[in-house]
N, C-alpha and C positions, 0 to 999 in steps of 0.2 A: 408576420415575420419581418424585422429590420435587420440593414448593415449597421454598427458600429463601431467606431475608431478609435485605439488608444494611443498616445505619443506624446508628441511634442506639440501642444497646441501655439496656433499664431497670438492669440492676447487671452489672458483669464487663465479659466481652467479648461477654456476650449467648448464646443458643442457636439462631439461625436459625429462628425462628419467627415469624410477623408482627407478634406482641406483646412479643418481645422479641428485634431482630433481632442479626447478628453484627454488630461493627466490626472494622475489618482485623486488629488478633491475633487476634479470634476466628475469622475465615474463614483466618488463614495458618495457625491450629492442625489447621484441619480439611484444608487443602493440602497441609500437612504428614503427614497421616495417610493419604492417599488415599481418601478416603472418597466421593467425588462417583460417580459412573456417570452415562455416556451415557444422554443425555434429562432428566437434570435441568432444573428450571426458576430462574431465581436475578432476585428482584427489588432493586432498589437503592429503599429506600422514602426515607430521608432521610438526609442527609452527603450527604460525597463523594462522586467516584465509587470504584467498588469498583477496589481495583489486583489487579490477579489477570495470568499470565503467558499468551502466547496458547494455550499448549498443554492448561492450564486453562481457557480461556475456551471453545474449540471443544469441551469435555463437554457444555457446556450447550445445551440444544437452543434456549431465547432467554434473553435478558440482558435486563431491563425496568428500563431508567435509563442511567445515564453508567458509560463502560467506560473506566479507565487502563491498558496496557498497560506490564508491565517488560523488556520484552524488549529487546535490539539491534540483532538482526538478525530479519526475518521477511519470509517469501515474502509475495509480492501476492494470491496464492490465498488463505492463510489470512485476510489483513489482510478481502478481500472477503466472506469468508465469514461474517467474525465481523460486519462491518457489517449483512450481510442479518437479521442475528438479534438483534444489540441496536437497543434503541428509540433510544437517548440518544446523545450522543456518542462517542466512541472514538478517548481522545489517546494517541498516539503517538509524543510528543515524543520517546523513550528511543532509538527506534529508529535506528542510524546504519545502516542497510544494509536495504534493502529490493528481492528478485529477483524475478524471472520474467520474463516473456514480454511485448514491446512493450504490447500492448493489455488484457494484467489490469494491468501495473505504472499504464499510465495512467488506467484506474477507477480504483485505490486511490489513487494520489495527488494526482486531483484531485474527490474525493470530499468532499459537503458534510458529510458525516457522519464523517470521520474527522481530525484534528490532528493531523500531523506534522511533523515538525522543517524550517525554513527551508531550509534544508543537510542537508534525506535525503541518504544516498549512493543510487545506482540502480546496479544492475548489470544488465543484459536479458540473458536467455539468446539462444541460438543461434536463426536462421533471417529471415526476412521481416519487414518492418515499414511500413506508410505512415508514408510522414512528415509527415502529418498528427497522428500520433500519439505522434510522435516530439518533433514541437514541443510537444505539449499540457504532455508529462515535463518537457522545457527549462524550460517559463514557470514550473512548479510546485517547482520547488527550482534552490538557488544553487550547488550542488554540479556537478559534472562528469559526468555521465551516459558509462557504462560500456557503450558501443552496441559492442564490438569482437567479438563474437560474430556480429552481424549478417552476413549475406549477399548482403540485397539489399534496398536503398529504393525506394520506389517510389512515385507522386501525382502531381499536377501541378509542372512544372517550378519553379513559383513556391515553392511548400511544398517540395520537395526543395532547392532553392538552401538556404533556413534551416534544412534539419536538418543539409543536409549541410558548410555553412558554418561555425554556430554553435559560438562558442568553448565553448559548454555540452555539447556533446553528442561524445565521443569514436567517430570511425565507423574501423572497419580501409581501410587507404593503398587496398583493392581492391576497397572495398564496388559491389557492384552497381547499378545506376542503370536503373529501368526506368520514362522519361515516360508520362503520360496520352496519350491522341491529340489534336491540336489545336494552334491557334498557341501558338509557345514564342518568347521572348524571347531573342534572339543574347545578351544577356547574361546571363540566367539558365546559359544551355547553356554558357556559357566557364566565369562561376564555379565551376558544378558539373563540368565534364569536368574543372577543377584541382585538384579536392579528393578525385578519383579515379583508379586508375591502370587503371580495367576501361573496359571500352568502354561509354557510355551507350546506352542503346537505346531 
């Protein structure tokens, strides 16, 4: 395991040391080299943030400053991963596709620690989702949410009406409908039995 420094170097592109840190040719030299190993430490002392790709970024055991990512596509696992371990921001404007699973996609992209683009695309993998949590994706990007892998929504009638409604959120013609127990609203229970061809339960 190493310390290393990103900033403002004193001459060059720096040496990754805290007296004389890298700036980004200097740390894309060393990216380029493979040099880094698991458990490294990498501090951002001053500038920017450090633009490093996530597959780079997950070496380092923490990130201490602001993290840019270059990537364009990245799972929600990774994106969460990398947030637990940098201190600073982590923008991810680049990114147009970000996957996984209902409720990691909705930490990472409604995460006060991470900047992603207005218009993420979201894809969710296969299985189960609240649609509570379905809305949370909807409100967080202008994009079309990619739910057709889903199998089955499930929440109270009121929050299943807006996922399964909402022109945001793309659900397969058979997606499953399983209500909360309790009063449900004759008109929630229409909207949603039309926006599916499965039996509500």
């Amino acid at each position: 395991m190493a310390n290393f420094y990103f900033g403002t170097p004193n001459s060059g592109n720096g040496t990754g040391t805290s007296t004389d840190p890298w700036n980004q040719a200097g740390i894309n030299a060393v990216v380029s080299a493979n040099t880094f190993t698991s458990g490294d430490i990498l501090s951002v002392i001053s500038g920017p943030a450090v633009q490093l790709s996530s597959a780079t970024a997950d070496i380092f055991a923490s990130i201490s400053g602001d993290l840019a990512l270059t990537d364009t596509t990245i799972t929600a696992v990774r994106l969460n991963s990398l947030d637990a371990k940098t201190s600073g921001t982590i923008t991810a404007t680049t990114v147009t596709s970000l996957t996984g699973s209902a409720g990691v996609v909705a930490i990472a992209i409604s995460a006060t620690g991470i900047n992603l683009a207005t218009d993420v695309g979201v894809t969710l993998g296969a299985g189960t989702a609240p649609a509570d949590t379905l809305n949370t994706i909807d409100i967080n990007t202008t994009a079309v949410v990619d739910a057709t892998a889903l199998t089955l929504i499930w929440g109270s009638a009121t929050s299943v009406k807006s996922a399964i409604t909402s022109a945001g959120i793309n659900t397969p013609p058979g997606v499953g409908v399983d209500l909360n127990a309790g009063a449900v609203a004759a008109t929630d229970l229409i909207a949603i039995d039309a926006n599916t061809t499965a039996v509500v339960s």
